[in-house]
C-alpha atoms as an extended CHARMM CRD file, in Angstrom:
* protein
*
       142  EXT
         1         1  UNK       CA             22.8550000000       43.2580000000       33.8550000000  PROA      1               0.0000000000
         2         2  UNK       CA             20.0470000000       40.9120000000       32.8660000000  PROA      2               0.0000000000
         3         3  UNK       CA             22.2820000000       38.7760000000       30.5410000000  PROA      3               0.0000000000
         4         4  UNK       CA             23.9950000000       38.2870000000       34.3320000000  PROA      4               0.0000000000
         5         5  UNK       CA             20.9940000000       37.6470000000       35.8340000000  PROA      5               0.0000000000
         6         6  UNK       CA             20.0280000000       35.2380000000       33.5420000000  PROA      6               0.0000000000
         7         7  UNK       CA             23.5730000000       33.0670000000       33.2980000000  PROA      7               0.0000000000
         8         8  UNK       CA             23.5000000000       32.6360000000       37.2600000000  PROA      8               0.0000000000
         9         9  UNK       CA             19.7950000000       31.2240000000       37.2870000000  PROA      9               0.0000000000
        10        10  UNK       CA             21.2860000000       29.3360000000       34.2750000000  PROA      10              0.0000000000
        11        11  UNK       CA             23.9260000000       27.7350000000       36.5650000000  PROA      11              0.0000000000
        12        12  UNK       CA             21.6050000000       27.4130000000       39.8910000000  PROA      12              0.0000000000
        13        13  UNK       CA             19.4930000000       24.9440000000       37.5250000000  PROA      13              0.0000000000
        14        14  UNK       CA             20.9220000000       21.5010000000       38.0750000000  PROA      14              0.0000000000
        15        15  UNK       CA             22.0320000000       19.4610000000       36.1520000000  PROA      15              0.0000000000
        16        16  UNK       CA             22.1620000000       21.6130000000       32.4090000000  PROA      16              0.0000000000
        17        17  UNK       CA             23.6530000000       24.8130000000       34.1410000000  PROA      17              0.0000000000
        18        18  UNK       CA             26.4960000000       22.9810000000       36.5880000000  PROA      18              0.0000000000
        19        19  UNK       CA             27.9230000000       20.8820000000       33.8610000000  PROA      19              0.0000000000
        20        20  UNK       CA             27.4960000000       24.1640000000       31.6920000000  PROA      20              0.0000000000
        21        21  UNK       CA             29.3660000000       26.4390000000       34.3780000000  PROA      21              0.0000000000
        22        22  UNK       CA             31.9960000000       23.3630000000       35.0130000000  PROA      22              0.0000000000
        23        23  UNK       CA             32.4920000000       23.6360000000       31.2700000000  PROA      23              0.0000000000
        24        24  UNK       CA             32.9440000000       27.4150000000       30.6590000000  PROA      24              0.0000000000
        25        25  UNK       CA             34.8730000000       27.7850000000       34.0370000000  PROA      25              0.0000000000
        26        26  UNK       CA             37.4170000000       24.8580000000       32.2540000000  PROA      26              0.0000000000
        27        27  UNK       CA             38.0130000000       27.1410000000       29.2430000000  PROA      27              0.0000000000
        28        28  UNK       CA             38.2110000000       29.9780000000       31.1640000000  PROA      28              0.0000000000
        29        29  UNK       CA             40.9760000000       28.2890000000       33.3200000000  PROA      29              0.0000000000
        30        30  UNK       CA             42.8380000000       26.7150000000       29.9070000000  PROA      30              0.0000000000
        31        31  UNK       CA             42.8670000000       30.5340000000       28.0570000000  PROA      31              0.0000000000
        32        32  UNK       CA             44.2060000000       32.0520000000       31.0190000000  PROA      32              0.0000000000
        33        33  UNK       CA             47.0720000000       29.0880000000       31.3010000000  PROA      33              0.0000000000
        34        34  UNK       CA             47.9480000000       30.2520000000       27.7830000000  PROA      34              0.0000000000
        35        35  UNK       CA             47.4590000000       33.8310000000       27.5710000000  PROA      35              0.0000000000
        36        36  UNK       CA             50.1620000000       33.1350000000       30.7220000000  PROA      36              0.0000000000
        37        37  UNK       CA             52.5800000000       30.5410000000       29.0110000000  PROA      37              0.0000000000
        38        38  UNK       CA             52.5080000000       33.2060000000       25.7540000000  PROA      38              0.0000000000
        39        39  UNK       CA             53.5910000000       35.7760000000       28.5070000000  PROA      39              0.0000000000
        40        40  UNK       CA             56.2550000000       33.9250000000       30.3400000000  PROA      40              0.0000000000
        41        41  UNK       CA             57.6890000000       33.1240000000       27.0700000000  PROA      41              0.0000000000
        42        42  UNK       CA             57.2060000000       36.9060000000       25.8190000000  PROA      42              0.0000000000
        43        43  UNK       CA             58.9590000000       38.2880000000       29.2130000000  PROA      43              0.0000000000
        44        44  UNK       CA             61.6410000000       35.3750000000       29.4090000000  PROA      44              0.0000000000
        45        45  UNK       CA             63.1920000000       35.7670000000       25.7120000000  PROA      45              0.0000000000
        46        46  UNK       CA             62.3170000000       38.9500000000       23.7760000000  PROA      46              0.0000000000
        47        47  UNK       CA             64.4750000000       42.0100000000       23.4470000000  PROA      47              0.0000000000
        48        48  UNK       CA             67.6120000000       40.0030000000       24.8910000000  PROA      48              0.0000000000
        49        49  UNK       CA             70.9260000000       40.5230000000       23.0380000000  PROA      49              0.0000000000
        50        50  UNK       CA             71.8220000000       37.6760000000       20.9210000000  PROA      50              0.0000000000
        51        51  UNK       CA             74.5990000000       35.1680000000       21.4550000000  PROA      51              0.0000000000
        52        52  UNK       CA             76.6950000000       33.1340000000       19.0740000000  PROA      52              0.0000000000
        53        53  UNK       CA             78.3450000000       30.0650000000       20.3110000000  PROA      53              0.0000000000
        54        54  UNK       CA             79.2890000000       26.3820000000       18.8090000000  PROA      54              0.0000000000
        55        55  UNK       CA             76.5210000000       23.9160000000       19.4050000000  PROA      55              0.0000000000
        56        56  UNK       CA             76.2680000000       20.2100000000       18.7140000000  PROA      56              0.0000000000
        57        57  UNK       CA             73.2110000000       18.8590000000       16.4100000000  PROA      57              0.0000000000
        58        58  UNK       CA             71.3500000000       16.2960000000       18.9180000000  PROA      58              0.0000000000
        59        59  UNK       CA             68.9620000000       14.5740000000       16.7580000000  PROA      59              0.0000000000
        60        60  UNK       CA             66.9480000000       15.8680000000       13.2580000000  PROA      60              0.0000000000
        61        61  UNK       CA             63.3130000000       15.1890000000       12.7900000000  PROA      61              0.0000000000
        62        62  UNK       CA             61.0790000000       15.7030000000        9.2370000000  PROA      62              0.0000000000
        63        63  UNK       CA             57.1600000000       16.1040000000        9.6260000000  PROA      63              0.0000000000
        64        64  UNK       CA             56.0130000000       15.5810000000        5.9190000000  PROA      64              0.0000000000
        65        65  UNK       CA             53.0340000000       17.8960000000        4.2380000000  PROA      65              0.0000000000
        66        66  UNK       CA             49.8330000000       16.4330000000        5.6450000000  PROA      66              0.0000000000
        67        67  UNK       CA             46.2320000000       18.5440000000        5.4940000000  PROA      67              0.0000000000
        68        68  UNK       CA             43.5930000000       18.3560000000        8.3110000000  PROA      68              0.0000000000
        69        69  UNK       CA             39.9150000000       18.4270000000        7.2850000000  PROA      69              0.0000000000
        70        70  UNK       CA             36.9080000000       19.2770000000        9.3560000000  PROA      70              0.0000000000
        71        71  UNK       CA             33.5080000000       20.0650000000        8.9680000000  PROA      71              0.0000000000
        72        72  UNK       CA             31.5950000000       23.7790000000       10.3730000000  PROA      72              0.0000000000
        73        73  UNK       CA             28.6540000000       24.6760000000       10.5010000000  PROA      73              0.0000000000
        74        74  UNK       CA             27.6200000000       27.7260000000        9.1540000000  PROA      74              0.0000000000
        75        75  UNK       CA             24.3000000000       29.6570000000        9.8950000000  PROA      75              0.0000000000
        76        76  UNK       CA             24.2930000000       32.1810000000        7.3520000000  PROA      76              0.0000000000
        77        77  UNK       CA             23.7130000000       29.7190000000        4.4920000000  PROA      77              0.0000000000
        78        78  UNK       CA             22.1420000000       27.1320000000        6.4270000000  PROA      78              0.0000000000
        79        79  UNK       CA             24.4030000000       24.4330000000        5.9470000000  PROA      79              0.0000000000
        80        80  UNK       CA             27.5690000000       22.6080000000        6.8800000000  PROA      80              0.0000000000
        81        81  UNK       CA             30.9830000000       23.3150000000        5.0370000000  PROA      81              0.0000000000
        82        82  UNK       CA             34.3680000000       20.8940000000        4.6280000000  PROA      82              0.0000000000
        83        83  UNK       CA             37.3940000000       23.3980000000        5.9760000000  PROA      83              0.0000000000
        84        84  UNK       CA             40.8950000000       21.6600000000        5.1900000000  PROA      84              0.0000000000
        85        85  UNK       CA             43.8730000000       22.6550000000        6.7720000000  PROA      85              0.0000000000
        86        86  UNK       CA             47.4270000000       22.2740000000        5.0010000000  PROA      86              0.0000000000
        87        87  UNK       CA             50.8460000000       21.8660000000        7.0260000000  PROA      87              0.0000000000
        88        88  UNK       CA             53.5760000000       22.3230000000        4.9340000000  PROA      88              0.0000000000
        89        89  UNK       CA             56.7770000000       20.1950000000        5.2240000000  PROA      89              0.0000000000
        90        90  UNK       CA             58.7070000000       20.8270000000        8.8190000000  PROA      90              0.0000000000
        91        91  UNK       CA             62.6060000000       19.9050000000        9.0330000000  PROA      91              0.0000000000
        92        92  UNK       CA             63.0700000000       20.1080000000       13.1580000000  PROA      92              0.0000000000
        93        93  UNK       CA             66.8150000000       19.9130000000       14.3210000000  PROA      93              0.0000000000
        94        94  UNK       CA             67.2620000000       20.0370000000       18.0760000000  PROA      94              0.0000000000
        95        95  UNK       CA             70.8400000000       21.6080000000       19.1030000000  PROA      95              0.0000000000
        96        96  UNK       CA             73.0560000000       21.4760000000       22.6210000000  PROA      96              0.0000000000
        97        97  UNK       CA             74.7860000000       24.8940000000       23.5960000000  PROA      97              0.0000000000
        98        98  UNK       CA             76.2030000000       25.5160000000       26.6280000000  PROA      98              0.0000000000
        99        99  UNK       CA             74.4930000000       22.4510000000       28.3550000000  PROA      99              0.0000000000
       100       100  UNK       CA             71.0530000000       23.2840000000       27.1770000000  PROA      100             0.0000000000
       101       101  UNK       CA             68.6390000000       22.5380000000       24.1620000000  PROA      101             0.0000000000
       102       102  UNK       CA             66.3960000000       24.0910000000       22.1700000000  PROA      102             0.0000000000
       103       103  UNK       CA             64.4340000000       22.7750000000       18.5790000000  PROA      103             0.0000000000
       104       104  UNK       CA             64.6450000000       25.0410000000       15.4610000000  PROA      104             0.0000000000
       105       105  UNK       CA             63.1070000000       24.6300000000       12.4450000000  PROA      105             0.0000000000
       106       106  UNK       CA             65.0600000000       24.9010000000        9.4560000000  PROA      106             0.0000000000
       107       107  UNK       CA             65.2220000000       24.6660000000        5.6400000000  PROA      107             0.0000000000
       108       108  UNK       CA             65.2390000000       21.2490000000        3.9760000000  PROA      108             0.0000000000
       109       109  UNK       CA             68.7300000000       21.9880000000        1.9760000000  PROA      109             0.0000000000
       110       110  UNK       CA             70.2610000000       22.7530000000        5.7170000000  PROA      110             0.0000000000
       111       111  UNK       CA             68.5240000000       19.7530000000        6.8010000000  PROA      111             0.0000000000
       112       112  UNK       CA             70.0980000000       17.4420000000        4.4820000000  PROA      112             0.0000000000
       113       113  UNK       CA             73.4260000000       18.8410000000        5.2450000000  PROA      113             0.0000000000
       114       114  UNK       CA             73.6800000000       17.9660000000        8.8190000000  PROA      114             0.0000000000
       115       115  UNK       CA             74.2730000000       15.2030000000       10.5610000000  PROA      115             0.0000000000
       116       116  UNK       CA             73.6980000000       13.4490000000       14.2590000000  PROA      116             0.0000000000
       117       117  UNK       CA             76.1180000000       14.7160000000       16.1620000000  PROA      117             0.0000000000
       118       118  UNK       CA             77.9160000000       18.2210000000       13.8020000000  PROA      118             0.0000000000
       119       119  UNK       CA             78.7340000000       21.4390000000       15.4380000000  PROA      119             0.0000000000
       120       120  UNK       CA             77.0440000000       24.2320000000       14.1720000000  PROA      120             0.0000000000
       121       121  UNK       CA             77.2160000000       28.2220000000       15.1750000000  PROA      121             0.0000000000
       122       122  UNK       CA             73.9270000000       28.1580000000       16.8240000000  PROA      122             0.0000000000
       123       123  UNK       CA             73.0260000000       31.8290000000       17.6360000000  PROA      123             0.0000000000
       124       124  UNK       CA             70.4080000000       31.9560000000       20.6660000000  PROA      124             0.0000000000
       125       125  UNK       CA             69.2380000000       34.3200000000       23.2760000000  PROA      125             0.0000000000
       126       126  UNK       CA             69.4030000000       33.0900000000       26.5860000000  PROA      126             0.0000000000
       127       127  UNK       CA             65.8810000000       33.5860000000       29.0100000000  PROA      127             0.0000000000
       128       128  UNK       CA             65.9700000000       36.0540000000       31.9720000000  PROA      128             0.0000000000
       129       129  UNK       CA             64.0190000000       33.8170000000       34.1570000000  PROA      129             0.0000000000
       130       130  UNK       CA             64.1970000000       29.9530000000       32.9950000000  PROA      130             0.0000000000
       131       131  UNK       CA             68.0840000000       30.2350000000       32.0670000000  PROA      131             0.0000000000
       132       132  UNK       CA             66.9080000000       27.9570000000       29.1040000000  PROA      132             0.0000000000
       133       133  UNK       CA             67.7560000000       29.1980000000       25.4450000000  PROA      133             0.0000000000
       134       134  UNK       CA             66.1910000000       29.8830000000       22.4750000000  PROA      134             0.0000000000
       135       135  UNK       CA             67.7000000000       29.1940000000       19.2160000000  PROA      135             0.0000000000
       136       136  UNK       CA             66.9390000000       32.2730000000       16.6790000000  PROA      136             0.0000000000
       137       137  UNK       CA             69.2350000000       30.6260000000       13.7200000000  PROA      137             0.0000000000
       138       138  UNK       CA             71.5860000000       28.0800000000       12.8150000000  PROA      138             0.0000000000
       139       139  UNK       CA             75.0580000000       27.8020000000       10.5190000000  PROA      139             0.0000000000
       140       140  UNK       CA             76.4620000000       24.7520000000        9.4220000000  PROA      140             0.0000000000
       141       141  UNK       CA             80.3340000000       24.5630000000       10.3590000000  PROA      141             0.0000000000
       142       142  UNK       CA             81.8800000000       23.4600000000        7.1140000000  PROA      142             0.0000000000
C-alpha cells in the first residue's frame, strides 16, 4: 500500500511524475493492444479443421541472415555487455486461395522451385471471425 502511496505523489509532482505516468500509461496501453492482437489471432484461427485447396503463388520474398547487436547494462557485474542477435535466412512466399492471401514461410529448396504466378495445394484454416486465412503448409503442383 505504501509503494501506491508513493507512485501517486510520484505522478502529482509535475513535471518528472506526468511525463513518467504519460510514459508507463503508453506501455500499459501498447501490452494490452498485443496481449489483444495475440488473442484475436488465438480465437480467430486455432483448433479449426484444415482445408486443402489450389492456390496461386503471388509474389516470393528472401530476407538474408543478418545479426542485430546491442548493448545492456548489467548491475550484477557492474558493467555494460554487447548482446547480438542472429536471424537466420527467411524465404517468404505469399499465396491467393479462394480470393484471399496469406504469407508463409518456407524452405529455401521449395523456394527455388516456385515461380510468380504457380499453383500450389496450399492447405489453410480459414478464421471464425475475420474470414481471412491462414496458410499452415504449402505443396508445389508438379
Amino acid at each position: 500500500m505504501e509503494f501506491i502511496k508513493d507512485l501517486f505523489g510520484l505522478i502529482l509532482n509535475w513535471p518528472m511524475g506526468t511525463i513518467l505516468a504519460s510514459l508507463i500509461f503508453v506501455a500499459i496501453i501498447l501490452l494490452l493492444g498485443i496481449i489483444l492482437a495475440n488473442c484475436f489471432f488465438a480465437i480467430d484461427s486455432l483448433f479449426l479443421p484444415k482445408n486443402q485447396s489450389i492456390g496461386k503463388v503471388v509474389s516470393k520474398h528472401f530476407t538474408p541472415s543478418y545479426d542485430k547487436s546491442f548493448v545492456m547494462y548489467s548491475p550484477g557485474i557492474n558493467m555494460s555487455m554487447s548482446q547480438t542477435i542472429s536471424y537466420p535466412d527467411d524465404w517468404l512466399v505469399r499465396v491467393e486461395v479462394c480470393g484471399c492471401q496469406d504469407t508463409i514461410s518456407i524452405k529455401e529448396e521449395e523456394y527455388c522451385l516456385l515461380e510468380k504466378g504457380d499453383s500450389v495445394v496450399a492447405e489453410y484454416v480459414r478464421g471464425r471471425i475475420s474470414d481471412n486465412i491462414y496458410l499452415k503448409k504449402i505443396s508445389h503442383i508438379k
